[in-house]
DONUPA-12283 format. One line per 8 residues: number of its first residue (from 1); their letters; for each residue x, y, z of C-alpha. Coordinates in Angstrom, 3 decimals. Layout:
DONUPA-12283
NUM	A	X:Y:Z | ...
***
This chain:
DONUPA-12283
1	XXXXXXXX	-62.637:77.363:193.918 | -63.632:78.674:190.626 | -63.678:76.413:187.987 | -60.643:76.653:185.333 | -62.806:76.786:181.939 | -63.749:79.931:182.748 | -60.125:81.159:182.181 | -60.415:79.876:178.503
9	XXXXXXXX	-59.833:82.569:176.281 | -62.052:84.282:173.811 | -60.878:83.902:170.120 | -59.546:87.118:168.696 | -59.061:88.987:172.173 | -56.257:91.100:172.074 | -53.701:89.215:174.413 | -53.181:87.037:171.032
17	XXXXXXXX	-55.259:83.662:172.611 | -54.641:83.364:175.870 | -55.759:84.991:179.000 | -53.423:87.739:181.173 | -54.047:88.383:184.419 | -55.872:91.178:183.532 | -58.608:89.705:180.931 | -60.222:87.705:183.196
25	XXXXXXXX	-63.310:90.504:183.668 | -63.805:90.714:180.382 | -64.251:86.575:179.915 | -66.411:87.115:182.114 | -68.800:90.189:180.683 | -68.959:87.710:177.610 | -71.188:85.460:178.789 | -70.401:82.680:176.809
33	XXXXXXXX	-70.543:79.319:177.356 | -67.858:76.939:177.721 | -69.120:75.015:174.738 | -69.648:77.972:172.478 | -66.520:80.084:173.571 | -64.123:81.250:170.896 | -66.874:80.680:168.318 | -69.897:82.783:166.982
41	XXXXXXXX	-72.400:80.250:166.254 | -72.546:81.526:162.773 | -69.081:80.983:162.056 | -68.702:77.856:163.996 | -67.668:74.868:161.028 | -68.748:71.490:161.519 | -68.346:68.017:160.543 | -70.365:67.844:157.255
49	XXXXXXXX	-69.315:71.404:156.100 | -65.272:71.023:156.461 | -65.639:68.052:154.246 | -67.824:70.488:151.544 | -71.464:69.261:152.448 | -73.653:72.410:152.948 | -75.870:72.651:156.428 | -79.079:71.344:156.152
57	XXXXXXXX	-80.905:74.536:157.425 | -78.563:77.013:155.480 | -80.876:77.373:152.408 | -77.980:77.610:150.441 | -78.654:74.040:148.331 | -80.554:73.014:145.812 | -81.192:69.331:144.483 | -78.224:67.755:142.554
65	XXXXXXXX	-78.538:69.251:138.923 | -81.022:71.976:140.076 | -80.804:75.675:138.899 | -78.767:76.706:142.030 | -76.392:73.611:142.063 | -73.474:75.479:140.230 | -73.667:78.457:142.694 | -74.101:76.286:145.944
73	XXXXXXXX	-70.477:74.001:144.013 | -68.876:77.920:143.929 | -70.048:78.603:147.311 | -68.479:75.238:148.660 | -65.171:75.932:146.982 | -65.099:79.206:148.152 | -66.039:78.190:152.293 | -63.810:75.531:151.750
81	XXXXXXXX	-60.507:78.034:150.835 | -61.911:80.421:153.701 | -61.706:77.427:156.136 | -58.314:76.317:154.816 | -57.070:79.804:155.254 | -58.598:79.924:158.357 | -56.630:76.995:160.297 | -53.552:78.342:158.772
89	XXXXXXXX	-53.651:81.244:160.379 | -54.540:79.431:163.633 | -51.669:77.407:163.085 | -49.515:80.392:162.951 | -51.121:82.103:165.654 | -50.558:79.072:167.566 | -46.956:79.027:167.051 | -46.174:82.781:167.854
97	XXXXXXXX	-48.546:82.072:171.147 | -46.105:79.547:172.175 | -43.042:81.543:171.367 | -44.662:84.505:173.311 | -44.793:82.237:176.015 | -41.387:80.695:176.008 | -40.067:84.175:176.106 | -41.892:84.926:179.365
105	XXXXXXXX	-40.600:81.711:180.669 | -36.824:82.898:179.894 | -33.611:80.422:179.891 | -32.519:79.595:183.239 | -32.407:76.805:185.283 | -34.765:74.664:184.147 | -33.293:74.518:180.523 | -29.904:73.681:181.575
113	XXXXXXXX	-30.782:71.255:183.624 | -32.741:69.535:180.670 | -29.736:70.760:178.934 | -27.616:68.159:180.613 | -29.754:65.284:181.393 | -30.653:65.069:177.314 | -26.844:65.829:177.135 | -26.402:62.184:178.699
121	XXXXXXXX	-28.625:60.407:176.186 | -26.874:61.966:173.043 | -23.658:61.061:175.125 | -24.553:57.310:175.181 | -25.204:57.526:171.071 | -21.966:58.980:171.145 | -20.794:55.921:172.902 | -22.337:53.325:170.768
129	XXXXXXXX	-20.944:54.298:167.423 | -16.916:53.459:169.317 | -17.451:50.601:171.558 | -17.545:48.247:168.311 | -14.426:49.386:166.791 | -12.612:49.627:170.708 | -13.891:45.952:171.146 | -13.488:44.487:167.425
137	XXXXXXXX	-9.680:43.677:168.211 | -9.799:42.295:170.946 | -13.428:40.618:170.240 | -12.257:38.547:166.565 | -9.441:37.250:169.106 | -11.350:36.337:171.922 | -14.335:34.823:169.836 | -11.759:33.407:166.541
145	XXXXXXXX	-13.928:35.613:164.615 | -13.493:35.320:160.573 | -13.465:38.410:157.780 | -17.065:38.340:157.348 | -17.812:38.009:160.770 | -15.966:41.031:161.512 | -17.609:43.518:158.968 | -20.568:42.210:160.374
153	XXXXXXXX	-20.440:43.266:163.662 | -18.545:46.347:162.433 | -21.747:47.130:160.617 | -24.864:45.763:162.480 | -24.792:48.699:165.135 | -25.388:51.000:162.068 | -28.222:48.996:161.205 | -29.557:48.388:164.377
161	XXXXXXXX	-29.619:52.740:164.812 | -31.258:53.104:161.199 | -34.393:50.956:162.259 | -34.225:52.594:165.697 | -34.376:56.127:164.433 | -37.274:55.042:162.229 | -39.027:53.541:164.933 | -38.666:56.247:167.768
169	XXXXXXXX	-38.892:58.728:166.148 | -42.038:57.978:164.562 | -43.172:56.907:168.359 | -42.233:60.277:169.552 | -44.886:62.368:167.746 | -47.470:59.748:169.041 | -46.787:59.176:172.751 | -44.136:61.643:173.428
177	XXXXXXXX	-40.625:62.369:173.307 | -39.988:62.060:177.116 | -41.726:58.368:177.278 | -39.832:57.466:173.809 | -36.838:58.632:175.070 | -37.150:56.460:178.108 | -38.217:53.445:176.572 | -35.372:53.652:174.082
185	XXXXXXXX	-32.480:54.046:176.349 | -34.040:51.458:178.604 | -33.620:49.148:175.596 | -30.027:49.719:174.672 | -28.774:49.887:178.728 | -30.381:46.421:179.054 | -28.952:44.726:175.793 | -26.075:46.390:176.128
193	XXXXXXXX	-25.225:44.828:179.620 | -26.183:41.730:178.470 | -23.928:41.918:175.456 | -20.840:42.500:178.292 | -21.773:38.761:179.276 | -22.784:36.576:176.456 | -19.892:34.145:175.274 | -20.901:33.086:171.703
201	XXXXXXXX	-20.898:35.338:168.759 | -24.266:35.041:167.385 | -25.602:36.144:170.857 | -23.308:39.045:171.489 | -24.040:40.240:167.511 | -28.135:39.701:168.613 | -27.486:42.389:171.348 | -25.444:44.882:169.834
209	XXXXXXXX	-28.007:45.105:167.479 | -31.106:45.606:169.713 | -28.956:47.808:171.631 | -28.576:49.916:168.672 | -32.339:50.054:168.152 | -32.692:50.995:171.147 | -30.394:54.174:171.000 | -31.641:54.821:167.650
217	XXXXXXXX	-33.862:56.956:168.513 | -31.894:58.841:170.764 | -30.792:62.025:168.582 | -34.168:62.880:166.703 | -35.697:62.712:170.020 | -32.923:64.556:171.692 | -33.133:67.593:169.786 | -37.161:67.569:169.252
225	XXXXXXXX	-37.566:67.653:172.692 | -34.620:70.152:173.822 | -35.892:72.279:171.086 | -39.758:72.815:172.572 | -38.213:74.507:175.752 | -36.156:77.209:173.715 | -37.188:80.379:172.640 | -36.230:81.856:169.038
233	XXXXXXXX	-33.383:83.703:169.880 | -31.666:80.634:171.910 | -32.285:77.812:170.337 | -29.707:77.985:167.010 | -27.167:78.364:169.857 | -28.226:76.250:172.421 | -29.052:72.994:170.627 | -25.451:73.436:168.607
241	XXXXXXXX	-24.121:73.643:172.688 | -26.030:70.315:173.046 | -24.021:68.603:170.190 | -20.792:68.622:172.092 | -22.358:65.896:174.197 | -22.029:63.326:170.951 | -18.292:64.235:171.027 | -17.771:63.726:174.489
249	XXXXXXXX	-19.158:60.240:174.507 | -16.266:59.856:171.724 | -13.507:60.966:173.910 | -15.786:59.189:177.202 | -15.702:55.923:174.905 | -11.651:56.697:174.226 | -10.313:57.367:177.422 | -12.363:54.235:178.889
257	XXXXXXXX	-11.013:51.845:175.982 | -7.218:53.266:176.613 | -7.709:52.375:180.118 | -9.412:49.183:180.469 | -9.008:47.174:177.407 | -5.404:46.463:177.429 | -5.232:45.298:180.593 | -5.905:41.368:179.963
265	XXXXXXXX	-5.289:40.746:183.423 | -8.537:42.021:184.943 | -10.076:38.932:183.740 | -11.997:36.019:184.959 | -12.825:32.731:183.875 | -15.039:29.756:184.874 | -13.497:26.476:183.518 | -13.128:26.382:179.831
273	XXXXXXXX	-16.628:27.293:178.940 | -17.216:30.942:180.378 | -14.438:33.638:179.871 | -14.734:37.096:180.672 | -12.133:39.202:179.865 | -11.483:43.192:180.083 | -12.855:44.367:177.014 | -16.209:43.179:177.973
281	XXXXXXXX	-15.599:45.107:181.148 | -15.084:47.984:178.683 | -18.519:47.349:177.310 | -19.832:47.261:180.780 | -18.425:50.723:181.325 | -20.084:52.018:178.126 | -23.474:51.541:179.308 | -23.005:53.908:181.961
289	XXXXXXXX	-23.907:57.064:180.262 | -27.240:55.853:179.098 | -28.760:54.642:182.680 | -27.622:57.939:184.636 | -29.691:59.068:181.331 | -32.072:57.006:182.166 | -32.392:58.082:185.577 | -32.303:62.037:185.076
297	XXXXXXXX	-35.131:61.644:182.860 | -37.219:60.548:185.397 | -37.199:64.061:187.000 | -38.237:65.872:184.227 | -41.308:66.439:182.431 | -42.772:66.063:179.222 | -43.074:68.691:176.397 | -45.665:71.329:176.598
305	XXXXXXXX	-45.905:71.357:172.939 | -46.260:67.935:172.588 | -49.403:68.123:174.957 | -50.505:71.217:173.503 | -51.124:69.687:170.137 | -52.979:66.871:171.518 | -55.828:68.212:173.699 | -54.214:68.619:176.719
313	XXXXXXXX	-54.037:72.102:177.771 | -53.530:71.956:181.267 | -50.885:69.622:181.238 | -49.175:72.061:179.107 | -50.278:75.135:181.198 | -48.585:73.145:184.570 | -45.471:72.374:182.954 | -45.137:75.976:181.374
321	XXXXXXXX	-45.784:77.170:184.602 | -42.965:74.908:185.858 | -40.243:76.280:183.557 | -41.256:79.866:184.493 | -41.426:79.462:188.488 | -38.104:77.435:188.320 | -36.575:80.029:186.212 | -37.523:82.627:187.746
329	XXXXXXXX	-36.689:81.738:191.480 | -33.212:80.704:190.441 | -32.978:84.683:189.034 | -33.992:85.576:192.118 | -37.186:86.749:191.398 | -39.389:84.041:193.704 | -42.168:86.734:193.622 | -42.697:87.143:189.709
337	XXXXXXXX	-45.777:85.074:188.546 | -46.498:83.427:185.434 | -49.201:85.578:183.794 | -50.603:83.466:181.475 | -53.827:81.726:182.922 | -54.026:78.903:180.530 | -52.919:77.926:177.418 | -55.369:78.360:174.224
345	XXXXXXXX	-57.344:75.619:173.326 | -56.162:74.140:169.844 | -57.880:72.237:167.351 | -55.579:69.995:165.021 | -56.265:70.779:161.950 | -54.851:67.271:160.461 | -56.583:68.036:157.368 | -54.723:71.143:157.177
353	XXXXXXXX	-51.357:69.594:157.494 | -51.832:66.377:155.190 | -52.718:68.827:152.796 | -49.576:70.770:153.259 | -47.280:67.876:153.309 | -48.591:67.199:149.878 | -47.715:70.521:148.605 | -45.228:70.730:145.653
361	XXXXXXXX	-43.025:73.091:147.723 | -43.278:70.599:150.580 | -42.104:67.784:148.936 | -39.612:69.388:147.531 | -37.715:70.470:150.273 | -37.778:67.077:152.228 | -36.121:66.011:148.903 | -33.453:68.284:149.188
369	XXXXXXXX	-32.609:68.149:153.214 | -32.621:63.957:152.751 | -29.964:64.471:149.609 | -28.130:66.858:151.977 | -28.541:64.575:154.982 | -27.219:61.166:152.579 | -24.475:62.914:150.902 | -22.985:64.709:154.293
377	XXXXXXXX	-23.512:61.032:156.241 | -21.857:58.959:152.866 | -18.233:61.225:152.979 | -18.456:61.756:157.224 | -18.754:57.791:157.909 | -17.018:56.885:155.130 | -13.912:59.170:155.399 | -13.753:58.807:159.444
385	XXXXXXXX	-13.264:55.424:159.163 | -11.146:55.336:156.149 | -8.727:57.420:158.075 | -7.789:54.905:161.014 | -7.479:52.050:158.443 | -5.191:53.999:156.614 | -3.294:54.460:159.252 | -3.261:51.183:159.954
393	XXXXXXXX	-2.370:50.526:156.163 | 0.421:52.583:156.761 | 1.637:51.095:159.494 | 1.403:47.418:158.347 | 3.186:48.719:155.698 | 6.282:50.218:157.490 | 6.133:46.749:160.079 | 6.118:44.245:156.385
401	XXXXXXXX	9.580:46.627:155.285 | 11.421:44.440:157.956 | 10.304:41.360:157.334 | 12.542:38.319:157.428 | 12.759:36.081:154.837 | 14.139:32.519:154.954 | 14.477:29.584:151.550 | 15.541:26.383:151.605
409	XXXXXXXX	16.564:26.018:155.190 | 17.465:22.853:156.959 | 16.693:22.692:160.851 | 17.316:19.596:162.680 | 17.414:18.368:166.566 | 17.033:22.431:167.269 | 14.699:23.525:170.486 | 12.624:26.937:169.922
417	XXXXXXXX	12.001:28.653:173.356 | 11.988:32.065:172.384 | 9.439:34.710:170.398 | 9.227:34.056:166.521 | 8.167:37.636:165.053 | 7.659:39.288:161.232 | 9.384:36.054:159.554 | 8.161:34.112:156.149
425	XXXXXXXX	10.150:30.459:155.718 | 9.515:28.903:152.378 | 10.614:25.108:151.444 | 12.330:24.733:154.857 | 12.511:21.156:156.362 | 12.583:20.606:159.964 | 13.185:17.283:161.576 | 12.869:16.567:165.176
433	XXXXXXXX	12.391:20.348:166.385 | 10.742:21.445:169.170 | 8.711:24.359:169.659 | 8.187:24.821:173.707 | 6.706:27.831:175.040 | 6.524:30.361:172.704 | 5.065:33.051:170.610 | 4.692:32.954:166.934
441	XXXXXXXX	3.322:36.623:165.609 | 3.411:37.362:161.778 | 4.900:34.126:160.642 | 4.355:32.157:158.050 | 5.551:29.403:156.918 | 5.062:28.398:153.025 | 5.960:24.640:151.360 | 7.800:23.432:154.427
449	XXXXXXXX	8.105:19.674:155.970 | 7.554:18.886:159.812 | 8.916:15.630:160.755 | 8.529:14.247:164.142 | 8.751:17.778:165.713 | 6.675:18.804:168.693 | 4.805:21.990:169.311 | 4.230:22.797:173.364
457	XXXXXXXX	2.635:25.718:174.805 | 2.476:27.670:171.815 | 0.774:30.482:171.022 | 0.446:32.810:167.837 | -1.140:35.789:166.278 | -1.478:36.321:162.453 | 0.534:32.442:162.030 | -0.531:30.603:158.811
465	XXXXXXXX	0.966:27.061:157.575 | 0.612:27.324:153.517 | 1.086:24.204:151.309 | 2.869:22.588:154.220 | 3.373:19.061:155.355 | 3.486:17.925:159.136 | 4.629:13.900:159.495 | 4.479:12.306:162.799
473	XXXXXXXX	4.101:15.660:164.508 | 2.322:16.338:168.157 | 0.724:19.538:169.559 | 0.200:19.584:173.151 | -1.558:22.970:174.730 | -1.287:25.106:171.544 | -3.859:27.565:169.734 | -3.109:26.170:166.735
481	XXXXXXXX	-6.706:25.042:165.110 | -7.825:24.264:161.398 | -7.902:27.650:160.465 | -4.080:28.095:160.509 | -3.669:25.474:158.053 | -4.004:26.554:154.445 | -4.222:23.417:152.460 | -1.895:21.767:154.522
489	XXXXXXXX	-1.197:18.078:155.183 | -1.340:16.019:158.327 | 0.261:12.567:158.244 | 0.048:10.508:161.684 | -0.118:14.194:163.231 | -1.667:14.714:166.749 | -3.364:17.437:168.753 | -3.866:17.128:172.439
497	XXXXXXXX	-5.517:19.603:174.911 | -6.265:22.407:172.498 | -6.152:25.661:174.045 | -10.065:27.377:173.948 | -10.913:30.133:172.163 | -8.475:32.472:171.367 | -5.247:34.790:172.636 | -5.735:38.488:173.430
505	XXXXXXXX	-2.337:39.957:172.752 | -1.705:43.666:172.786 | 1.942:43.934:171.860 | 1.682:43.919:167.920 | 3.716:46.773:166.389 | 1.868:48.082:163.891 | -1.819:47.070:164.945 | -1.046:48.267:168.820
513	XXXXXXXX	-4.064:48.890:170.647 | -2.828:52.189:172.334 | -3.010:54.003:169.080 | -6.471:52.945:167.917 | -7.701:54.800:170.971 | -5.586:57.464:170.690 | -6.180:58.263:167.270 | -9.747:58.081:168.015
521	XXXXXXXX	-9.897:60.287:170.907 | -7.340:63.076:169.097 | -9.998:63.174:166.244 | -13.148:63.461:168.781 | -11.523:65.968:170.792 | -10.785:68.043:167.519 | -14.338:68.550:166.946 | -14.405:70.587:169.529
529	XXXXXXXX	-13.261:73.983:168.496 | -16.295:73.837:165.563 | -18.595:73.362:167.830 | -17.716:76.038:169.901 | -17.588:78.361:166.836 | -20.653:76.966:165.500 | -22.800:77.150:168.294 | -21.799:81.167:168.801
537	XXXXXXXX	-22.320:81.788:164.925 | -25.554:79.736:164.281 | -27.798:82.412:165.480 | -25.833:85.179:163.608 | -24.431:84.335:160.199 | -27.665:81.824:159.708 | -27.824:77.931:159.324 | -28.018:77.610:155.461
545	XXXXXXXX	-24.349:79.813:155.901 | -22.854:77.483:158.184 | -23.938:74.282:156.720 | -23.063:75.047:152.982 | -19.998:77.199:154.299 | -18.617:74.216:156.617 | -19.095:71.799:153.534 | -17.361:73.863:151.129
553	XXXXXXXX	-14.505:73.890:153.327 | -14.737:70.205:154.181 | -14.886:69.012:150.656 | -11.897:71.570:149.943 | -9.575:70.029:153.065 | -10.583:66.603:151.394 | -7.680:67.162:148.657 | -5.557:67.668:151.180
561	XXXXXXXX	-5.731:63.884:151.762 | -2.999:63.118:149.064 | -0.460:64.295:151.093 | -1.058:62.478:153.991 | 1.889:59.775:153.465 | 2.917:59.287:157.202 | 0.831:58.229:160.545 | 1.138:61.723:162.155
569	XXXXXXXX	0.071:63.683:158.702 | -3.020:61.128:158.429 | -3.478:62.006:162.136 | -3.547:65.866:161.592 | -5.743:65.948:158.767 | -8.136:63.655:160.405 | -8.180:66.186:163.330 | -8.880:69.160:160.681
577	XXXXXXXX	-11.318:66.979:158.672 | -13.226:66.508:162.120 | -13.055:70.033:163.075 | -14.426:71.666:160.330 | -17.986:69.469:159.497 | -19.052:69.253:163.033 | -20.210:73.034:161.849 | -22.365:71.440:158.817
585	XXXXXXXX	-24.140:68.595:161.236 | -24.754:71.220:163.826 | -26.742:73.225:161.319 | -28.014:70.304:159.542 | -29.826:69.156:163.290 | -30.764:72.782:163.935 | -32.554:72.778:160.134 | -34.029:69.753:160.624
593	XXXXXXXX	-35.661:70.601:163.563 | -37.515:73.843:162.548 | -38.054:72.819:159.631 | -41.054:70.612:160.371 | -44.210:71.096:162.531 | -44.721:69.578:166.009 | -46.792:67.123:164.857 | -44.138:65.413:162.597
601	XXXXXXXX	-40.796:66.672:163.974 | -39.316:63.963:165.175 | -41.181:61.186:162.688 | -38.978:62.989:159.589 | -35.863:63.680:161.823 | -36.019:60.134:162.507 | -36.491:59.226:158.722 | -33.388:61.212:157.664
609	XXXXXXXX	-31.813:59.822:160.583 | -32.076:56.429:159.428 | -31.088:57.824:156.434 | -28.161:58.897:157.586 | -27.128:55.446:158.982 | -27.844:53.964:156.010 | -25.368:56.044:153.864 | -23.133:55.783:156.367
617	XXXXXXXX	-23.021:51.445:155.675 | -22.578:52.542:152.129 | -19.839:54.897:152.718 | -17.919:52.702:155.005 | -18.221:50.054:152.621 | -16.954:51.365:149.778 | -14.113:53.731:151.276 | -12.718:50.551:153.009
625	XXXXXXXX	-12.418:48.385:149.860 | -9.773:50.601:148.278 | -7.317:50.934:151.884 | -4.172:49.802:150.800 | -5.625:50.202:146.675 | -5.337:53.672:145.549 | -6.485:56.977:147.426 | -7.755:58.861:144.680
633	XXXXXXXX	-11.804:56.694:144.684 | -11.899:57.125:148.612 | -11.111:60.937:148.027 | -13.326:61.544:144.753 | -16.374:60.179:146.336 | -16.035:62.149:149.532 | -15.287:65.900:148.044 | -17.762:64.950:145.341
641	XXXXXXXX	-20.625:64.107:147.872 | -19.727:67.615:150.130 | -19.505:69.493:146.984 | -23.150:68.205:146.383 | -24.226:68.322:149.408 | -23.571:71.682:150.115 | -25.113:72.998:146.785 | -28.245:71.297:147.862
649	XXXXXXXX	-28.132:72.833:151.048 | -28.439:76.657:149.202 | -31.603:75.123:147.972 | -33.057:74.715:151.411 | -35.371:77.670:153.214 | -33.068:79.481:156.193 | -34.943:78.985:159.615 | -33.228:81.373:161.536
657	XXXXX	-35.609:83.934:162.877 | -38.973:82.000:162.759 | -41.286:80.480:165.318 | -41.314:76.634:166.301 | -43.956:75.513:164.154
***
């Protein structure tokens, strides 16, 4: 068998660096060596030169301060601006070899198979951003969770993502976006099945937060790696058709919450001390996405690019050679063969690229696409989770109009057996009641006296005692602990067989569980149409068009906001919010992507990605501190941010129609 370095190609042959079928003759009437191919030994740069030291047997130096030193300094500068100039042009060389050779691949098979099985991993990110807020509800509830505690764990997913996209992606560009990938989602399935099982809340917050490290990484290693496998002309298109996997883990997320969570009687408990209850089945579910990820991966390969730029030609050449055979059999062309013979050899020029990621012009546009990336994640978070609070606002609202109010009420010798509901009672005095298997939801009670009354199988949801004074009172088999006593007083009082932890109920009016995941899965589902029109524009009106032209619109529907005084207007305009900047993030991912070289791709789309998360803590904390104050701030900030945001994005260089670098 002949030996494959003789199919290395000659620099500067006209196939453009890498051997056709038909070149192999002339390799060989060249003669040269392995070790000397693709380099005249007069041409041929090594260590001491690159760095500006002359050769030793060049006669070109002269002793420091010598006659000839200030020629020999011009003669450095100028062999160091040939060499410079040199590597670029191998690096662009490089880059239209690889396109040439994706484009003799095609798009078939083999890239919608990787199409779907990387659809599954931005799926399960999809996933992770809803199971929190499906779960919160009924998780404060089942684990007597405080304020705090709840923004917490409303939050600590979006932290757990920022330092994952950091950390992946920066992995990714060093041992490569398939084994990154892997390890990442391996992460998250694991902690993420734990979390379904842990009882106490300092465990189950430890999880969700490793499990959103792990799927940090997920999305700048998604679309790095998709993007390696697509030629020019497809991949605009093709990775805006990938984006509609995020928005079907949304409505996957939905439709499982709707189903499972409400339906407290799928659980289980052992004793007093382990409790497992349906929402943590619903976090079971979840996981699903990300280990049929997990398992698709394993059948497919690496990316050529990625082993390209580090040394490893023929690993590149055989999975090249895999895209094309599998493509071209499934066209029914078995017989075609893949005419390159093996990929170029290619030197990193590291040197090279440090020095152009210091470049003025460099910098600069990384400074624009990470303003563009914070302002665009600050109003998307921040408004798409304003809206279901408001909602929520709303409705509290509407359910507090009908509240009953009671003064100065005497009860004695009466028996309760029946559901208290939406009812204050201030300075009432009840002596020798009793309160026997009921329901208390929305009450409180404010400066009243309990003498000698007795509280049985009771159990409550949003029930506070204010001010109040119990005398000679017993609880038997309630949920009534400490924290339902505001400053309260206890004379000869006792408590007996406390119930643990505490009730799941589903039946509140305005906070009903139904139309959390319903609201969520109308607004998913809306994003739909935009990515439809996105993905078949991206390639044709340009992604600097679609990004600034989707946030011009979304900042203008923001006004719109004013009028939405009812649950179904809040509703619609969170569909058409949703809708119309799915176009801006589908350009902003495509940008992103072709904006950087191979070598870095997914190290800065996982920097902007964390800075993405990051804005999005800031916008969802400050858009949820004015529900229920004024709308105007929450509205401001957003069109403000998308009104910069898109101006910055005019500012960026349009990648449509160039090579992968």
């Amino acid at each position: 068998m002949k030996d494959d370095d003789d199919d290395y190609p000659v620099q500067g042959s006209q196939d453009g660096g890498y051997y056709r079928g038909d070149s192999q003759a002339a390799n060989e009437d060249e003669g040269g060596s392995d070790s000397t191919e693709g380099h005249d030994e007069d041409d041929e740069i090594y260590e001491g030169e690159y760095q500006g030291i002359p050769r030793a047997d060049s006669g070109k130096g002269s002793l420091a301060g010598g006659p000839g030193s200030v020629k020999v300094d011009a003669q450095q500068f100028r062999d160091i601006g040939a060499s410079e100039a040199e590597r670029r042009k191998d690096q662009e060389e490089l880059a239209q070899q690889y396109e040439t050779i994706l484009q003799e691949c095609g798009h078939g098979k083999f890239q919608w198979t990787l199409y779907f099985v990387l659809g599954l991993a931005l799926m399960a990110d999809g996933v992770e951003i809803f199971v929190v807020g499906f779960v919160l509800p009924s998780a404060e509830k089942d684990m007597c969770l405080s304020e705090p505690n709840k923004s917490m764990l409303g939050l600590i997913v979006y932290f757990g993502m920022m330092v994952g996209a950091f950390l992946w992606g920066a992995l990714a560009d060093r041992i490569g976006r398939r084994q990154s990938l892997l390890i990442c989602l391996s992460i998250n399935s694991v902690f993420s099945f734990f979390s379904s099982f842990v009882q106490g809340y300092s465990t189950f917050l430890f999880c969700r937060l490793l499990s959103g490290v792990g799927i940090g990484g997920s999305i700048p290693i998604v679309f790095s790696y998709y993007s390696e496998f697509l030629a020019q002309e497809k991949r605009g298109e093709h990775l805006s058709w990938l984006c509609m996997f995020w928005m079907m883990g949304g409505i996957y997320a939905s439709a499982m919450a709707w189903a499972i969570i409400p339906h407290y009687g799928w659980s289980f408990q052992m004793g007093s001390a382990y409790q497992f209850h349906s929402w943590r089945v619903f976090v079971l579910v979840c996981a699903f996405p990300c280990v049929a990820a997990i398992a698709a991966l394993n059948s497919m390969p690496e990316s050529p690019r990625f082993y390209l730029e580090n040394g490893k030609h023929d690993e590149g050449w055989m999975i090249l050679k895999q895209v094309h055979d599998t493509n071209m059999r499934a066209k029914g062309y078995p017989e075609r063969v893949f005419s390159v013979s093996i990929c170029v050899k290619i030197s990193l020029y590291q040197n090279y690229k440090q020095r152009l990621s210091s470049t003025p012009e460099y910098k600069r546009t990384t400074f624009m696409l990470m303003a563009v990336w914070f302002t665009m994640s600050f109003s998307y978070y921040g408004l798409t989770v304003w809206f279901p609070d408001m909602i929520k606002y709303i409705q509290k609202q509407e359910y507090e109009s009908r509240t009953k109010t009671f003064t100065n009420e005497r009860v004695e010798h009466v028996t309760f057996n029946f559901t208290l509901e939406n009812q204050v009672h201030r300075q009432g005095h009840y002596f020798n009641d009793k309160f026997l298997n009921l329901k208390m939801k929305y009450m409180v009670f404010e400066d009243s006296v309990f003498e000698e009354c007795y509280f049985e199988d009771v159990t409550t949801t949003h029930t506070f005692f204010r001010n109040c004074t119990f005398i000679a009172s017993l609880f038997y088999n309630t949920d009534l602990f400490k924290y339902r006593f505001v400053n309260c007083k206890l004379v000869n009082s006792t408590f007996l067989h406390n119930k643990e932890g505490c009730m799941l109920d589903f039946s509140d009016d305005f906070n009903n569980a139904y139309m959390i995941y319903f609201v969520n899965f109308l607004g998913t589902l809306a994003v739909l149409p935009g990515n439809i029109v996105s993905a078949l524009l991206m390639d044709k009106i340009g992604r600097l068009r679609m990004l600034a032209g989707s946030s011009v619109i979304s900042c203008i529907s923001c006004f719109f906001l004013m009028f939405g005084n009812s649950e179904s207007g809040m509703i619609a305009l969170l569909c058409l919010f949703g809708g119309i900047s799915i176009a801006s993030w589908n350009a902003l991912d495509v940008i992103t992507v072709e904006l950087y070289p191979s070598d870095k791709r997914t190290t800065a789309f996982g920097f902007l990605n964390a800075l993405c998360k990051l804005a999005a803590v800031l916008g969802i904390s400050i858009f949820q501190s004015f529900v229920g104050i004024t709308k105007a701030v929450p509205i401001i900030f957003a069109a403000g941010a998308l009104a910069a945001g898109s101006f910055l994005a005019t500012k960026l260089p349009e990648t449509r129609g160039q090579v992968l670098q």
